[in-house]
N, C-alpha and C positions, 0 to 999 in steps of 0.2 A: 504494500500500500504506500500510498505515498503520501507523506507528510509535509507541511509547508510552517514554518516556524517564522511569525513576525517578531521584528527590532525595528529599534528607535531610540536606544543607550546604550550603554556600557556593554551591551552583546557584540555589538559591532568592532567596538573599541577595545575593548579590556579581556586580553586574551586569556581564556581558562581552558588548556590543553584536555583536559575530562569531558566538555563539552563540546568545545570545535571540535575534536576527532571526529565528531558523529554527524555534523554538517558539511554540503557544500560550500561555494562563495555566496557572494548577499547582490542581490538585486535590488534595484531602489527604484522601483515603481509597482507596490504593494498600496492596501488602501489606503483613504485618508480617514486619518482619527486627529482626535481633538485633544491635544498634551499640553501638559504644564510640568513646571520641575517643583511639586508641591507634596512632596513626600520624602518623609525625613529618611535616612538611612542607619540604623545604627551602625553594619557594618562599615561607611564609611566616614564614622564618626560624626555622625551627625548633619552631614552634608545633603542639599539639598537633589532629589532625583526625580527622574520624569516618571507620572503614571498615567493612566487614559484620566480625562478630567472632559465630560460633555459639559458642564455650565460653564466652569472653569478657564479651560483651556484653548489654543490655537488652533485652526485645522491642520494637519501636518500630513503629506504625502512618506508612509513610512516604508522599511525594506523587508524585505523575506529571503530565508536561506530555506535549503531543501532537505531536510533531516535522510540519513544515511541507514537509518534502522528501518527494518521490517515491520514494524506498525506503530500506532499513534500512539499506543501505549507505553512502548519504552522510550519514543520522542518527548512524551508528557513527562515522562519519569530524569529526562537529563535535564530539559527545564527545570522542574520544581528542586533539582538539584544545583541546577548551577544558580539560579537564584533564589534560594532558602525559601522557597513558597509550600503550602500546603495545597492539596488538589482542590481544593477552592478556588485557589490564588491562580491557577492557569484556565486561559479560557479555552474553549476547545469549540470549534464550529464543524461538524462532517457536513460537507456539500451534497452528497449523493441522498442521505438521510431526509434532505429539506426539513432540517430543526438542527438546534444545538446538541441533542444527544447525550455525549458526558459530560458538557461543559457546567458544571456549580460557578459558572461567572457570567455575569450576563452577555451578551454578545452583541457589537455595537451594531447596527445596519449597514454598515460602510462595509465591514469585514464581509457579512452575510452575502451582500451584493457583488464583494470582489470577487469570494471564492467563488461562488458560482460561475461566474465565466470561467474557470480555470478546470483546469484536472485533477487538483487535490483532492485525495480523500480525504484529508482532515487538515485544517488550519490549528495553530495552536500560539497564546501569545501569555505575558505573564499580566495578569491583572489584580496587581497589589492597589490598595485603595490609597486616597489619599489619607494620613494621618497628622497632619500638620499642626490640626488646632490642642487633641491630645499629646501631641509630642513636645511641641516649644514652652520653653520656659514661663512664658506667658500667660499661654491659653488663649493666646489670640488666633480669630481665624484668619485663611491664608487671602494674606492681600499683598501687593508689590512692597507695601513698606514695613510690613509684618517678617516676610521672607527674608528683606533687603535687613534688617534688623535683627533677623535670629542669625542669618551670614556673619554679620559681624561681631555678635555672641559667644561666637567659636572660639575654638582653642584652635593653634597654629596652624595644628594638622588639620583640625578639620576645617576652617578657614581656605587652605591649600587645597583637599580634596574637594572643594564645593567649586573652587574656581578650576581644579583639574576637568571633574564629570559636566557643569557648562560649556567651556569652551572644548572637549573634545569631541561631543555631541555633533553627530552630524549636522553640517549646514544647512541640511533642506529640515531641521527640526527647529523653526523660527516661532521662538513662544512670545508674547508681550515680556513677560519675567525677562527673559536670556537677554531680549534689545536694550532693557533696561541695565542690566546689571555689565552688558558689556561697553555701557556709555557712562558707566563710574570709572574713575581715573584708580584709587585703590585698588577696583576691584581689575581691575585690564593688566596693573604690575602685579599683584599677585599672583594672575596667572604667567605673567613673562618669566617670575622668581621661578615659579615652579616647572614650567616648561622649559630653562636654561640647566636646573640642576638636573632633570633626568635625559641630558644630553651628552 
């Protein structure tokens, strides 16, 4: 069967040999979903990362690689691995089924509509929610200067990781957040400090 896995983060970017092995290359013209970087991360110390966000969010043209395994099931099983999700946490849309099937995440229309023109038998993406307003020190909910505000919160590292996963973010993933945050003069050296040491 053939499995079709969407990105739009650190999938594309942040290499994890456990899971690439099990993909092809990434193509970037999969559907369009609506993303903002409004989910805290703990593993990356707090830093801010992108999830589907329909009120929230930008429309974003996203990418899809071609999962290497013999069925959607163990494609489901290296997502929810490579990013610490629970089978909730991954969406799952089978085209041939015309319904979501296994998916315990809701499935956007965008997706539903793409796969259908295609030959996948199953799409699969990771669909962690946003946690923003429970996460920040605050308790504020997520707004440009809530976000812009818990950034600067941070500790070095996570300070550094927040401007590493924005500006490595694919360029066709343009949120209102990301425009904003890369027209702060702090926040643009930040990223330069940390893009020169890992050179």
């Amino acid at each position: 069967m053939k499995t079709a896995i969407l990105g739009w983060g650190s999938l594309l970017w942040d290499d994890r040999p456990q899971f690439d092995q099990h993909h092809g290359p990434w193509y970037f013209d999969g559907p369009l979903l609506r993303l903002e970087f409004s989910r805290i991360s703990v593993s990356r110390k707090r830093a801010l990362t992108l999830v589907l966000e329909e009120e929230l969010g930008a429309e974003c043209r996203v990418a899809y690689t071609i999962s290497t395994r013999e069925s959607p099931a163990q494609a489901i099983e290296d997502l929810q691995i490579r990013e610490n999700a629970t089978d909730k946490q991954v969406g799952v849309y089978l085209p041939n089924a015309g319904a979501d099937g296994l998916s315990q995440a809701t499935v956007p229309e965008t997706i539903a509509r793409w796969a259908d023109q295609t030959d996948f038998d199953a799409v699969i993406w990771t669909g962690l929610p946003n946690n923003f307003q429970e996460m920040n020190d605050q308790g504020d909910s997520f707004s440009h200067a809530s976000a812009i505000t818990h950034i600067a919160s941070l500790c070095d590292d996570g300070k550094s990781k927040s401007a590493e996963y924005i500006f490595r973010a694919p360029e066709f993933i343009r949120t209102p957040l990301r425009t904003e945050l890369e027209s702060l003069e702090w926040f643009v050296r930040l990223w330069e400090t940390v893009r020169d040491a890992s050179r």
